[in-house]
PANU-446877 format. One line per 2 residues: their letters; for each residue x, y, z of C-alpha. Coordinates in Angstrom, 3 decimals. Example, Ala and Ser with C-alpha at 12.3 -4.5 7.8 and 13.67 -1.06 7.14 Angstrom:
BEGIN
as	12.300/-4.500/7.800 | 13.670/-1.060/7.140;
This chain:
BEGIN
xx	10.183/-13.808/-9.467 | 6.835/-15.680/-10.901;
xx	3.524/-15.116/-12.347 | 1.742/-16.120/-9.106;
xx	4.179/-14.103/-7.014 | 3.115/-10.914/-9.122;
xx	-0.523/-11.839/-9.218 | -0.580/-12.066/-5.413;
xx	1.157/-8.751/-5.188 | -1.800/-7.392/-7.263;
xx	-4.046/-8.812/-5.745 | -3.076/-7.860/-1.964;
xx	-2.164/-3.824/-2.811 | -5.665/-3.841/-3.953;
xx	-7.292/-5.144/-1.252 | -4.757/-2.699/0.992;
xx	-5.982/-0.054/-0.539 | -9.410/-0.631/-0.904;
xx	-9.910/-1.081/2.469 | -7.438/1.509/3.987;
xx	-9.505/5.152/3.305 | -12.677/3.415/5.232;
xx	-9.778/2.397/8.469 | -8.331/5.780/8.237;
xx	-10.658/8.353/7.154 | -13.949/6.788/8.550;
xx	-13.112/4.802/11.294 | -10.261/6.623/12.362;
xx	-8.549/3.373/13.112 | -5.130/2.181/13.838;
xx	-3.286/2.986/10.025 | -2.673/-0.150/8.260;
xx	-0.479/1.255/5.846 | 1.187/3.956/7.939;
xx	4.858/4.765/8.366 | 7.662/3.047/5.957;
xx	7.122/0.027/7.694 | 3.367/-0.720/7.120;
xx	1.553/-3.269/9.060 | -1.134/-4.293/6.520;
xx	1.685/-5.261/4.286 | 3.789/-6.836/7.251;
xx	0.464/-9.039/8.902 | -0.086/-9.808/5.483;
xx	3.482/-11.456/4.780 | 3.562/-13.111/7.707;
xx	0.334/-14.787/6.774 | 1.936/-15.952/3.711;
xx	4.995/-17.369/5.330 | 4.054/-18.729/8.159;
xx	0.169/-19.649/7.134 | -0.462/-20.001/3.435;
xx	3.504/-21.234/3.150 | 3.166/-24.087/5.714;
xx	-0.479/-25.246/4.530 | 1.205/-25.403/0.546;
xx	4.483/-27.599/1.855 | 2.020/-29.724/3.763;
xx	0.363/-30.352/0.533 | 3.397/-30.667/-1.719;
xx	6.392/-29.548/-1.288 | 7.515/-27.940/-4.832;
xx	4.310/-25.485/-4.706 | 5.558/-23.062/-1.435;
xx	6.480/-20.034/-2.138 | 9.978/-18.980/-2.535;
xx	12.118/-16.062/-0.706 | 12.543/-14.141/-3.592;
xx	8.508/-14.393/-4.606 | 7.655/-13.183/-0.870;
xx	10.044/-10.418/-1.551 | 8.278/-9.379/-4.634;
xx	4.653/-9.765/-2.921 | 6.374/-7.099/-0.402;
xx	7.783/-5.071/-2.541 | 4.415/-4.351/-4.410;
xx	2.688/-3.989/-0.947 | 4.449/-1.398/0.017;
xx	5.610/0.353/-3.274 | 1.315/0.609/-3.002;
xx	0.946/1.678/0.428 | 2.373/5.058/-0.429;
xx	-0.842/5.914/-2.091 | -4.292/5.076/-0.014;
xx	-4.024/7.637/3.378 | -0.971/9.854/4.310;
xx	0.827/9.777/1.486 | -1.519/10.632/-1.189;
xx	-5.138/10.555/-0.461 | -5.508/11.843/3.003;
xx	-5.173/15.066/0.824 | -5.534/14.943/-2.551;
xx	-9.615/15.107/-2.889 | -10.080/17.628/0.091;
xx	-6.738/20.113/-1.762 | -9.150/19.691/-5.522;
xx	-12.538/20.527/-3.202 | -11.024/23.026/-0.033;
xx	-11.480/26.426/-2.296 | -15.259/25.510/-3.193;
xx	-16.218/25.162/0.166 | -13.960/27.356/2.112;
xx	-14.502/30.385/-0.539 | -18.462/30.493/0.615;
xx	-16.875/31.010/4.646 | -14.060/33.643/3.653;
xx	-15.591/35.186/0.451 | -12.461/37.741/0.180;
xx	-10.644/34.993/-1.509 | -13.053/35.478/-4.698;
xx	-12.188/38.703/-5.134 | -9.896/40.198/-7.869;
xx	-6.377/39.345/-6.778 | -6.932/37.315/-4.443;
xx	-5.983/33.033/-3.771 | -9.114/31.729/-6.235;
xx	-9.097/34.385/-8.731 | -5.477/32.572/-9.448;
xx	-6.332/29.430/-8.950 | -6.147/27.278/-12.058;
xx	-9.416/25.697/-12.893 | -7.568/22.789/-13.957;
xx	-6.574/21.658/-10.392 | -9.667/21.702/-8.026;
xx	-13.570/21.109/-8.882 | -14.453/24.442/-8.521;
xx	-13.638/27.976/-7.288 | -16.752/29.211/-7.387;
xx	-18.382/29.033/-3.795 | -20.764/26.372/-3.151;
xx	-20.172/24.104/-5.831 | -23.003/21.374/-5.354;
xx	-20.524/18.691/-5.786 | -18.177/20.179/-3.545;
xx	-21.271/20.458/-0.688 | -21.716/16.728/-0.997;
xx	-17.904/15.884/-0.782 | -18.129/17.813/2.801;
xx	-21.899/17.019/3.982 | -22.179/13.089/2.953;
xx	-24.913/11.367/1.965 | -28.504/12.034/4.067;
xx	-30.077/8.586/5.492 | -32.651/7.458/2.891;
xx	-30.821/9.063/0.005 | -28.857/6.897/-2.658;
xx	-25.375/7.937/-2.544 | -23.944/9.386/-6.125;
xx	-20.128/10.484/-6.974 | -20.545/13.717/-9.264;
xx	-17.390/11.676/-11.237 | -17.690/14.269/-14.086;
xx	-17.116/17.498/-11.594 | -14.070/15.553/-10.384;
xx	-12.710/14.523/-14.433 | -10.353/17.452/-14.974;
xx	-8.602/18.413/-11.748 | -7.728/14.344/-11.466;
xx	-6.521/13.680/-14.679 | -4.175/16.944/-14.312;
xx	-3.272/15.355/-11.350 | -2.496/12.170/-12.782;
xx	-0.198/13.468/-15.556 | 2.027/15.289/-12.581;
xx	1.502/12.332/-9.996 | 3.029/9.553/-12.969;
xx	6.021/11.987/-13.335 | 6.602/12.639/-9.961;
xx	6.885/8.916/-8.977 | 8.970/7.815/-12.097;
xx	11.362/10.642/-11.124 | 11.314/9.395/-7.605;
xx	11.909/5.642/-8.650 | 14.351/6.855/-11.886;
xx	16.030/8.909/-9.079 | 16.235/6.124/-6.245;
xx	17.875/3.777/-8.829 | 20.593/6.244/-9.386;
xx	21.595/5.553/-6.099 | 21.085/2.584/-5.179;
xx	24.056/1.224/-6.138 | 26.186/3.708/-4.421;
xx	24.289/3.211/-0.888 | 24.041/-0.440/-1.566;
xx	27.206/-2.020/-2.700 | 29.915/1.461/-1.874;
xx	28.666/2.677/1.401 | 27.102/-0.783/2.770;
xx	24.110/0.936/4.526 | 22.355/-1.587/6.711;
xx	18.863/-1.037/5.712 | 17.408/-2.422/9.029;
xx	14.001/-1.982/7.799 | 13.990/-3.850/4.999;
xx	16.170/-6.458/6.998 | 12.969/-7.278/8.810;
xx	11.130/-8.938/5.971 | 14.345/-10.474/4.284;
xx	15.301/-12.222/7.599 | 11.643/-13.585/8.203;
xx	11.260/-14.974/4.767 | 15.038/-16.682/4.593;
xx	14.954/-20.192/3.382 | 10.783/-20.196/3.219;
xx	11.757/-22.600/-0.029 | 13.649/-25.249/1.742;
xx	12.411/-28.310/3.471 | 11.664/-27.520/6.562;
xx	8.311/-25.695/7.588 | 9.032/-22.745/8.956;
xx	12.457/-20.275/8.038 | 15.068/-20.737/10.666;
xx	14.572/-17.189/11.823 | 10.434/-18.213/13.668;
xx	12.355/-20.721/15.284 | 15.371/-19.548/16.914;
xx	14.654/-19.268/20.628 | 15.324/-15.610/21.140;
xx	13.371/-14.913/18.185 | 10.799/-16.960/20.417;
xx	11.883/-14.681/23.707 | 11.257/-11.468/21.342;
xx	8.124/-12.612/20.271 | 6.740/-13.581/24.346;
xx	8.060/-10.536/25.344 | 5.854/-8.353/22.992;
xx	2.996/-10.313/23.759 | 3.427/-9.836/27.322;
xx	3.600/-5.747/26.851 | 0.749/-6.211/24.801;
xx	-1.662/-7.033/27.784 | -2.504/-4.038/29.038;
xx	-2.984/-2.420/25.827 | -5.643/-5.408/24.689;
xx	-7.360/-4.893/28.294 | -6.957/-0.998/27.780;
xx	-5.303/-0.287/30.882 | -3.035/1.709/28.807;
xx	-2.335/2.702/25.046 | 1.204/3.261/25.406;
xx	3.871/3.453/28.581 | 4.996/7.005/28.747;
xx	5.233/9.973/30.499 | 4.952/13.502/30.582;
xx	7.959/15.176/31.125 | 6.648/19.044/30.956;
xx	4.566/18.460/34.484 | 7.393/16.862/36.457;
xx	10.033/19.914/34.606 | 7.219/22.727/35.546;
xx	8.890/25.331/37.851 | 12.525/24.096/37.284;
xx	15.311/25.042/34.793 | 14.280/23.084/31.745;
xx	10.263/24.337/32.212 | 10.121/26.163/28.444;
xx	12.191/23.299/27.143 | 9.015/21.863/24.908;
xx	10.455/17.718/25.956 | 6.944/17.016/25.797;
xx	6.124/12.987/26.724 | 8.760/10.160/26.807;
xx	6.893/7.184/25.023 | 8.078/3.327/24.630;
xx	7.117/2.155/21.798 | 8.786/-1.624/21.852;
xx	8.796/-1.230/17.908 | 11.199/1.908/17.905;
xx	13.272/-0.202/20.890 | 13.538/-3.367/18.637;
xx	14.946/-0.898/15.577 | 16.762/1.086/17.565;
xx	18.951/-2.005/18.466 | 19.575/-3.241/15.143;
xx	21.496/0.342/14.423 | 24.819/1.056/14.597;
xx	25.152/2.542/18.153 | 26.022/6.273/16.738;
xx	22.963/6.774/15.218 | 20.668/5.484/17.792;
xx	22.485/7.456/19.915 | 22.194/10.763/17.510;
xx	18.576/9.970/17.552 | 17.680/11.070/20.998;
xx	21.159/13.209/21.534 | 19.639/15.954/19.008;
xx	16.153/15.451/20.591 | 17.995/16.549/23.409;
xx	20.065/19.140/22.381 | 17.254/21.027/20.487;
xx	15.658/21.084/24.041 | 18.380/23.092/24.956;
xx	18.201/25.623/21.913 | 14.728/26.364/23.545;
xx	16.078/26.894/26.772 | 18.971/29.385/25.786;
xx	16.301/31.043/23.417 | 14.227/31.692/26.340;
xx	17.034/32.731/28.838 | 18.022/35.501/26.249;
xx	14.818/36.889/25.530 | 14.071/35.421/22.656;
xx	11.426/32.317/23.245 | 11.735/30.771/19.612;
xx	8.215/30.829/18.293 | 5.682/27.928/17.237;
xx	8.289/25.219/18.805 | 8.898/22.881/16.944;
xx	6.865/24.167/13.695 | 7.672/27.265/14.065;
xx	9.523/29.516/11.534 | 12.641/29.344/13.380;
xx	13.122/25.455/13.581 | 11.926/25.087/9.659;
xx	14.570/27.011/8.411 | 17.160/25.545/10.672;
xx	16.027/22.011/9.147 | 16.014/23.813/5.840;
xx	19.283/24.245/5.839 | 19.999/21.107/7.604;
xx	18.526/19.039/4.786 | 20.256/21.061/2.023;
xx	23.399/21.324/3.021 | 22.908/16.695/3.668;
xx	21.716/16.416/0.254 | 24.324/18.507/-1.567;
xx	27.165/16.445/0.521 | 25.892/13.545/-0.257;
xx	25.772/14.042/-3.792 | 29.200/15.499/-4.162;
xx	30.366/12.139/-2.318 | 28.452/10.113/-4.971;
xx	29.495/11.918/-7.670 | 31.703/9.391/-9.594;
xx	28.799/6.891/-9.379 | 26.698/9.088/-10.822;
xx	29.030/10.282/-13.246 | 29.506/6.840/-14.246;
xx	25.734/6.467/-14.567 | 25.657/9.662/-17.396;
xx	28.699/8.317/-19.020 | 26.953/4.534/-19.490;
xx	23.936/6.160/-19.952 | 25.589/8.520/-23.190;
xx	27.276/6.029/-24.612 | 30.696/7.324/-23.458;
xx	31.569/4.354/-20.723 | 29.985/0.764/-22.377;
xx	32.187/-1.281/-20.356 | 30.539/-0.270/-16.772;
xx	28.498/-3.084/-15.786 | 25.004/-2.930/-14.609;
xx	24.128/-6.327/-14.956 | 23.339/-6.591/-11.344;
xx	21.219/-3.348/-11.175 | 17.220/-3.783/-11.293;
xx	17.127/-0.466/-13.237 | 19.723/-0.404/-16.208;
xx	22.309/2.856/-16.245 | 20.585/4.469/-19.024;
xx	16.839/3.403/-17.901 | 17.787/5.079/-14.995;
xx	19.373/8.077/-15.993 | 16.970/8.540/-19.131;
xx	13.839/7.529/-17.082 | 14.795/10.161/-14.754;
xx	15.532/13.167/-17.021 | 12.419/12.412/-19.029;
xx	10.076/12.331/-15.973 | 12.040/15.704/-14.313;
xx	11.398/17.507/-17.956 | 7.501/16.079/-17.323;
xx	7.091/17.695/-13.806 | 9.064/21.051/-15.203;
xx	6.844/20.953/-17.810 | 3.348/20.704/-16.078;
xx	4.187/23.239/-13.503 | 5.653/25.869/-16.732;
xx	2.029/25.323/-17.645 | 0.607/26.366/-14.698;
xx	2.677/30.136/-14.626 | 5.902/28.651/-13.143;
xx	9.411/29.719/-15.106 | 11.082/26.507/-15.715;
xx	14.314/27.450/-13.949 | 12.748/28.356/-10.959;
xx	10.553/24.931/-11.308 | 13.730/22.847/-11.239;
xx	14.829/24.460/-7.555 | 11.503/23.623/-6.447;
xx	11.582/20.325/-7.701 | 15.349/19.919/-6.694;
xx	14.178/21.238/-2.915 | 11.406/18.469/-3.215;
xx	14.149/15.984/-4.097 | 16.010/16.841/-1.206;
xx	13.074/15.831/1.059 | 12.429/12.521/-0.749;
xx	16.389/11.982/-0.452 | 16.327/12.269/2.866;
xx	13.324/10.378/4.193 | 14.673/7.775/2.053;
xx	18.037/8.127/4.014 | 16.529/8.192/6.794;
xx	14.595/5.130/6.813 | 17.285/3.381/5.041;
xx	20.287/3.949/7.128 | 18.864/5.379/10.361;
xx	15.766/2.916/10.458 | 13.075/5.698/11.132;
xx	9.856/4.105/9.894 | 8.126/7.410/10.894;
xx	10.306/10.523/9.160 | 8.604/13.762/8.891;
xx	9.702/17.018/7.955 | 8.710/20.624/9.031;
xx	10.127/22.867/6.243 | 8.280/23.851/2.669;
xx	10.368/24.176/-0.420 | 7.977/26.642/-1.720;
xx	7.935/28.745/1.008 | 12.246/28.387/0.546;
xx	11.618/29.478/-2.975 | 9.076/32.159/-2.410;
xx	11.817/33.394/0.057 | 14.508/32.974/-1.861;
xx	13.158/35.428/-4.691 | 11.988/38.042/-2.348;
xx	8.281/36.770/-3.253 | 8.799/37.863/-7.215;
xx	10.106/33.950/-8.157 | 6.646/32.178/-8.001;
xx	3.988/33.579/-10.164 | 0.458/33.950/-8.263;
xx	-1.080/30.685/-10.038 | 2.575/28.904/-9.353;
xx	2.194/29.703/-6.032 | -1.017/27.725/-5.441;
xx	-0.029/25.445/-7.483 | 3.490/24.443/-5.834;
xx	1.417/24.581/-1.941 | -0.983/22.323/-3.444;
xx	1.842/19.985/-4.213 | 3.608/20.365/-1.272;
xx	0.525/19.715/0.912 | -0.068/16.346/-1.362;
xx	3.173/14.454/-1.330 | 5.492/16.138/1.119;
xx	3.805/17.626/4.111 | 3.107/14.224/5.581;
xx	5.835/12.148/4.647 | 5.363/9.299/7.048;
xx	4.547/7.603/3.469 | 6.261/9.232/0.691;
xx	7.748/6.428/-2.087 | 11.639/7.525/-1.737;
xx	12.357/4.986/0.436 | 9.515/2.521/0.104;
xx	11.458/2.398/-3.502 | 15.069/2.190/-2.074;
xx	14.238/-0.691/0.016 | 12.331/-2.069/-2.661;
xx	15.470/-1.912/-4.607 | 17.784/-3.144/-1.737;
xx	15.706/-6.402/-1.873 | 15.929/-6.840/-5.545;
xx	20.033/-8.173/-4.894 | 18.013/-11.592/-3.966;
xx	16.399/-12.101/-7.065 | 18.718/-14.077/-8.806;
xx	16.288/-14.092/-11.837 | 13.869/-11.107/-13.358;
xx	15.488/-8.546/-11.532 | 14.437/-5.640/-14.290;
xx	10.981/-7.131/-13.880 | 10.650/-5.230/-10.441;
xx	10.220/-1.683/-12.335 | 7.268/-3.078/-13.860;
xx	5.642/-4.371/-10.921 | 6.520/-1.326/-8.683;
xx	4.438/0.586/-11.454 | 2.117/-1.832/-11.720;
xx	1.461/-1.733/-7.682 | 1.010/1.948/-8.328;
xx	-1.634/1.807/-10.871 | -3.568/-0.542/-9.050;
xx	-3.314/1.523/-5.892 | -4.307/4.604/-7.765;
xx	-7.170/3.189/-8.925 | -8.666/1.286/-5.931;
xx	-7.987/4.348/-3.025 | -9.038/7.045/-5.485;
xx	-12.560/4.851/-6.318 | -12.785/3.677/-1.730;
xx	-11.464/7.180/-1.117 | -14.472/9.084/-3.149;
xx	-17.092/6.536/-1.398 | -15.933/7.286/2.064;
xx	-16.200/10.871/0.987 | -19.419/11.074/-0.514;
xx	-21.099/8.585/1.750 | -19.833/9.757/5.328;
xx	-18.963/13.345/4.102 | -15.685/15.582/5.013;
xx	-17.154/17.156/8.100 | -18.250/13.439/9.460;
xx	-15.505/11.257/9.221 | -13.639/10.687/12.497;
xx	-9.886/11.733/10.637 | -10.070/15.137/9.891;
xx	-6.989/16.856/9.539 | -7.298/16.049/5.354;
xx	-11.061/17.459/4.603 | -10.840/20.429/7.450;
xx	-7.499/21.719/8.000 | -4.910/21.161/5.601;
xx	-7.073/22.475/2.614 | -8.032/25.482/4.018;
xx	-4.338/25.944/5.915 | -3.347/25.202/2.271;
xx	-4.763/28.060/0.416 | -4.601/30.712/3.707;
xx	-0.882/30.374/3.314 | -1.218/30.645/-0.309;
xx	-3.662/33.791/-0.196 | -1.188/35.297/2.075;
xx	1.941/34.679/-0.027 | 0.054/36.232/-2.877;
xx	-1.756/38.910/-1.462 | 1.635/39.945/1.269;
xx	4.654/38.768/-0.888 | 7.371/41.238/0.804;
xx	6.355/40.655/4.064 | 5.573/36.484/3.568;
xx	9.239/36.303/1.989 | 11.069/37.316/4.789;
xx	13.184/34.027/5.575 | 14.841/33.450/8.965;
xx	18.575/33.321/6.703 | 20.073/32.930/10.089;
xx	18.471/29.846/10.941 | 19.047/28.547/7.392;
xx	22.512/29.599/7.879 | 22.782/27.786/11.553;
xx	21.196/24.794/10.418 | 23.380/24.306/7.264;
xx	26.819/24.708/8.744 | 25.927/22.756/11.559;
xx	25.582/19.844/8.796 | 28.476/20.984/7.303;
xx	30.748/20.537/10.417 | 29.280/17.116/11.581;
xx	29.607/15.769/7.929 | 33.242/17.150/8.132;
xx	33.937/15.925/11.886 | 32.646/12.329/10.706;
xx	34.605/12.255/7.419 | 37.811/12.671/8.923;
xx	37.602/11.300/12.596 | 36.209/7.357/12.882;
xx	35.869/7.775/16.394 | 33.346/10.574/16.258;
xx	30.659/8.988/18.231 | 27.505/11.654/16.623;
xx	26.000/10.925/13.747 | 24.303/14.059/11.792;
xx	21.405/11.912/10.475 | 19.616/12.863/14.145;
xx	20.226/16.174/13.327 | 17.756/15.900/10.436;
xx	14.640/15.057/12.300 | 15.037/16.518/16.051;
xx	12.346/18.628/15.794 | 9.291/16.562/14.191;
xx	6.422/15.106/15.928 | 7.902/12.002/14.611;
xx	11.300/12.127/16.911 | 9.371/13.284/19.639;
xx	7.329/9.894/19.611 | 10.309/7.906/19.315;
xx	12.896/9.884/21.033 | 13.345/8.082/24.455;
xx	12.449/5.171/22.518 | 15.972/5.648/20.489;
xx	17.651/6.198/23.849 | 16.640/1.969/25.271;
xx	17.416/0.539/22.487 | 20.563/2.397/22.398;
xx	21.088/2.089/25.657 | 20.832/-1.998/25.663;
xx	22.616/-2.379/22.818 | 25.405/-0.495/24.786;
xx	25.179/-2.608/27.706 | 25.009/-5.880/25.795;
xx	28.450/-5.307/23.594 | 30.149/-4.411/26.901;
xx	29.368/-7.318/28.998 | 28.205/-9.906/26.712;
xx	30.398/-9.283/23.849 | 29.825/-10.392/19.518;
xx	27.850/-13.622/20.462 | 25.319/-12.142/22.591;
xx	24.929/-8.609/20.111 | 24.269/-11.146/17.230;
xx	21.543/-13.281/19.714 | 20.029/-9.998/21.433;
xx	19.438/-8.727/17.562 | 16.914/-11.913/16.893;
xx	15.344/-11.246/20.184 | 14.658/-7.942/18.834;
xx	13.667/-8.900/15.472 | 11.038/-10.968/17.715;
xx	10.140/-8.126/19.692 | 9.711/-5.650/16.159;
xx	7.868/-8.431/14.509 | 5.499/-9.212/16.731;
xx	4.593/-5.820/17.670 | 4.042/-5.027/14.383;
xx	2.023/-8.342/13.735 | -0.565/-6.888/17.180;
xx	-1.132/-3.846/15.687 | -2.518/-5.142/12.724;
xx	-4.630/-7.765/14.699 | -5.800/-3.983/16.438;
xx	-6.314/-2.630/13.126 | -8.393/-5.765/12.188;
xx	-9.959/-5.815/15.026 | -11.092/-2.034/14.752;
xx	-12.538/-2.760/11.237 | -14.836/-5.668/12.321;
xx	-16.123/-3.732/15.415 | -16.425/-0.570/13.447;
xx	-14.831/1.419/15.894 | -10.739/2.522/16.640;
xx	-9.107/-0.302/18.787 | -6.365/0.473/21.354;
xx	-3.071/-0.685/20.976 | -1.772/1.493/17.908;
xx	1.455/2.207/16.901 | 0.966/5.592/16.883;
xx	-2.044/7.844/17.102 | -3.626/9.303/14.282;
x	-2.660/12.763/13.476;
C-alpha cells in the first residue's frame, strides 16, 4: 500500500461519485455504481491495469503499479460506491424534503396526532407545507433563472444525519471485522466476487505486460464470447434474452404461480459458475419452490397477497433471516469470544497480527459506534432497549447481504422485510414511540430498503483483499473512511445540483423524490395513527420461515451430502432473484455438465472462460454507461434496469 495508490483511490471515488447522481437520477442511465459489484469501479480498474499499467512499464519498469496498490484503489472505489445512488442518496434528500411537499397534497398529516405533528424537526427541512425550499427541491430550476441551493434550510436535518450515518458505518465496518476472520481463515468462504478483481490484477508488478490471467486463452474465449452477445444489445435488437414465462403458463396449472420472466444475464452465468454447485443450485431451486407456495396458496383458497412483497412473504423472510443470523453467530461464537477476551485484556496471547482491524479496534470500535446509534435514536423518543433490537434486526440485514455476496456471489441482494415494522409488531404497536416511529422508517427507507448497495459486504470483501497486503494492512481502515468522507461530500454537493437544477418531479429516476418519501411517511402515519391494527404480524409466516432455516442449517450441519444450500432460501422472493433466477440455473447447469464429462482440468479452464465472460460484460456495461453520459440519454445494454 502507497501514497499514490491512496491518492488515486481519492481521487477516482470522487470522480465516481460526482458524476453518478447526474447518470442515475437525471439521465436515468445504466448505474455505474450499482449492485456489490460496481462497474464504474470495475471499467475503472481495468483501465489501470491493462491501460495506465502497460503505458508506465513501457516507460520504466519500477513505476507500474503493484497488485496490492490496485487492490487498495478498489477497495476505496467501492467502500465509496455505497454512498452516491441506491445506497444512500437515491433517498436521503427526497426522506429530509417528502413531508414538506407531500403535507400541502394530504393536509391530514398536519393535524394534531398525526405523522408531521411527530416528526422531529431535526430530520427533514420542514413540516410545514410548502416550504419554499422544499418547492424548489421538487420543481427545479425555471430556464433563465440562476440556480441556488437553499444550503441553510438543508444545515440541520444533514448534520443530524451525519452524526447517525458516521455511526452506522463504523458499526458496520467495526462489525464486519469481527468476522472476518472467522469467514476468512475458519470457514474458507470463496468470495467469488472479490475473486474477480484479485485474479485480474495478479502479478500486474512483474515483468511482463499484462497479468497472466488477460492472456490465458479461455480468458480470451470468455472475453469473445461476451462481445459476441453483446451485438444485439449495441444494435438494440434486444436489451436482454429472456422470456416471459406467465403468457406461455396462462390457462395451465402453474398460471397464479407469479414465475414472471426468465432473463440471461451472461454476468449472473459467469458467477454462477465460479460457485460451489449447491448454492447455484439453491439459487434457482428456492426461486422455484416459492412458485409452488403460490400455487398451493391459491389451490386452498388462500391466494397469498402482494406476491412477492406482500405481508406474507416478508415475514416468512423475516424469520428466514433471523433465525441465519442467530445460527451463524452461535457457530462463531468462540471467535468472537476470543475477540472480547483480547479485546479486555483477558487473552494477550491471541494473535491478530494478520487482521487489518486489531481485536480490540474491532471490538471497541464497534461497541462505541452501537452506543452512538442507541444514543441518537434515545434522542429522538426511542427506549434504548428497544433501539438495540432495531439496530440488532438492521444488523441482521447487513449480515446477510454481506453473506450473501460473499459466499453465494449475489452482486444484486435485496430484501423485502422491515425491522421496524418487526419491532412495531413485536410490541403490539406500544414499543416505538410516535417520533421513533418516523424516525426508525426514515432509516430503514435510507440504508436498508434498497440494499443492492449497502457497505456490509462492500467492507467484507474489502477486508478479504487486505490478506495481500503484505505491508500497511491497518492502513485500510483509514482509507475505507477516508473513501467515505470523500463520497459523502462529492454525491451530497452533485446530488443537491441535480435536485435543484432538474427538480424531483423532472428527473427521469423517480422512485427516490416521488414514491419512497411519501410511501415512507403513509406507512408511518398509519403505524401511528392505527397501531393495533398495523401491529398485527403474520407470526405464522415468521414462524414458517424461521424453522425452515432452522432445519436446512441442521440438515447441512450434519449430512455433507445434502445437496441444498439455505443461502437461496434467503432471497427467493426479491426482484433481485427473479432477475437472476434462470440465470443461476446455466451456470449451474454447465458447471454440472463440465465436472461430469470433462473432469478437474477442464472445471479449473471453464472458470477463466468465465472470469472472461463476467469481466467483459461488466467492462460493456460501463462503455453503455459512458456512452449514455456523452449522448445525454440512457443507452441499451444495462445490467439491469433501473428500478
Amino acid at each position: 500500500m502507497t501514497w499514490r495508490a491512496f491518492i488515486i483511490g481519492i481521487v477516482l471515488v470522487a470522480a465516481i461519485n460526482l458524476i453518478t447522481p447526474y447518470n442515475d437520477f437525471d439521465l436515468g442511465n445504466t448505474y455505474i455504481t450499482g449492485f456489490h459489484f460496481p462497474t464504474a469501479p470495475f471499467f475503472l480498474l481495468m483501465l489501470l491495469t491493462v491501460g495506465v499499467n502497460v503505458c508506465l512499464k513501457l516507460a520504466r519498469r519500477a513505476w507500474a503499479f503493484k497488485s496490492a496498490e490496485l487492490m487498495l484503489v478498489w477497495c476505496m472505489m467501492i467502500t465509496g460506491s455505497t454512498v452516491p445512488s441506491s445506497g444512500l442518496m437515491r433517498y436521503f434528500y427526497p426522506l429530509m424534503a417528502a413531508p414538506s411537499y407531500y403535507g400541502a397534497e394530504l393536509p391530514q398529516w398536519t393535524e394534531q396526532g398525526h405523522v408531521l405533528s411527530y416528526t422531529p424537526p431535526e430530520v427533514v427541512v420542514s413540516t410545514e407545507p410548502n416550504n419554499p425550499a422544499v418547492k424548489y427541491f421538487y420543481d427545479g430550476t425555471r430556464e433563465g433563472q440562476q440556480m441556488r441551493i437553499p444550503w441553510g434550510s438543508w444545515v440541520r436535518p444533514i448534520v443530524t444525519w451525519l452524526v447517525y450515518l458516521a455511526f452506522f458505518y463504523l458499526a458496520t465496518i467495526f462489525g464486519m471485522s469481527m468476522l472476518r476472520g472467522w469467514w476468512v481463515d475458519a470457514e474458507r468462504l470463496t468470495f467469488p466476487v472479490a475473486r474477480v478483481p484479485l485474479d485480474l490484477t495478479e502479478g500486474s508488478g512483474e515483468q511482463r505486460l499484462l497479468p497472466g490471467l488477460v492472456t490465458n486463452a479461455y480468458f480470451l474465449c470468455g472475453v469473445g464470447l461476451s462481445i459476441i452477445a453483446a451485438v444485439p444489445r449495441i444494435f438494440k435488437l434486444i436489451e436482454y434474452p429472456g422470456f416471459w414465462l406467465d403468457p406461455v403458463l396462462r390457462g395451465s396449472a402453474f398460471e397464479h404461480g407469479e414465475f414472471g420472466i426468465a432473463y440471461v444475464f451472461p454476468l449472473a452465468v459467469g458467477f454462477a459458475y465460479l460457485l460451489p454447485a449447491q448454492i447455484s443450485f439453491s439459487f434457482w431451486f428456492f426461486r422455484i419452490l416459492t412458485r409452488c407456495e403460490y400455487l398451493t396458496a391459491y389451490e386452498m383458497g388462500s391466494p397469498l397477497e402482494g406476491g412477492d412483497y406482500g405481508p406474507f412473504m416478508q415475514w416468512q423472510q423475516a424469520g428466514a433471516f433471523i433465525a441465519f443470523t442467530l445460527i451463524m453467530l452461535w457457530a462463531a461464537r468462540k471467535h468472537i469470544a476470543l475477540i472480547v477476551r483480547k479485546a479486555v485484556g483477558r487473552a494477550p496471547g491471541a494473535d491478530d497480527s494478520h487482521e487489518p482491524v486489531s481485536f480490540s479496534l474491532s471490538f471497541w470500535g464497534f461497541i462505541v459506534s452501537l452506543a452512538g446509534m442507541v444514543g441518537w435514536c434515545w434522542y429522538f423518543g426511542m427506549n434504548p432497549a428497544i433501539a438495540l433490537l432495531l439496530i440488532a434486526l438492521m444488523f441482521s440485514v447487513l449480515i446477510v447481504h454481506a453473506r450473501l455476496v460473499c459466499q453465494g456471489g449475489l452482486f444484486f441482494t435485496q430484501q423485502a422485510w422491515v425491522p421496524a415494522q418487526v419491532v412495531h409488531s413485536l410490541t403490539g404497536g406500544h414499543g416505538l414511540s410516535p417520533s421513533a416511529i418516523v424516525v426508525s422508517m426514515m432509516q430503514h427507507s435510507m440504508l436498508l430498503s434498497d440494499a443492492r448497495e449497502c457497505l456490509s459486504p462492500h467492507a467484507m470483501n474489502a477486508l478479504r483483499i487486505s490478506s495481500i497486503f503484505e505491508k500497511g494492512r491497518r492502513l485500510l481502515l483509514p482509507a475505507m473512511v477516508a473513501a467515505l468522507a470523500v463520497a459523502l461530500l462529492a454525491s451530497g454537493w452533485a446530488s443537491m445540483r441535480v435536485y435543484y437544477s432538474t427538480g424531483g418531479l423532472n428527473i427521469r429516476n423517480r422512485y427516490g423524490p416521488q414514491v419512497l418519501g411519501k410511501f415512507t411517511f403513509e406507512r408511518s402515519e398509519n403505524m401511528i395513527v392505527r397501531p393495533k391494527d398495523s401491529a398485527k404480524g403474520l407470526w405464522g409466516a415468521l414462524a414458517l420461515g424461521s424453522s425452515v432455516m432452522v432445519v436446512l442449517m441442521a440438515v447441512r450441519s450434519q449430512l455433507y451430502w445434502w445437496p441444498i444450500h439455505p443461502l437461496g432460501f434467503l432471497v427467493a422472493t426479491t426482484y433481485a432473484m427473479g432477475c437472476m433466477w434462470f440465470s443461476f440455473f446455466l451456470g449451474w447447469l454447465v458447471k454440472v455438465i463440465v465436472a461430469y464429462f470433462g473432469g478437474g482440468r477442464l472445471l479449473r479452464d471453464a472458470r477463466n472462460f468465465f472470469l472472461g465472460l463476467i469481466a467483459m460484460e461488466a467492462f460493456f456495461v460501463a462503455v453503455c454507461a459512458v456512452a449514455g453520459l456523452i449522448r445525454k440519454e440512457p443507452v441499451a445494454g444495462m445490467m439491469f434496469l433501473p428500478g
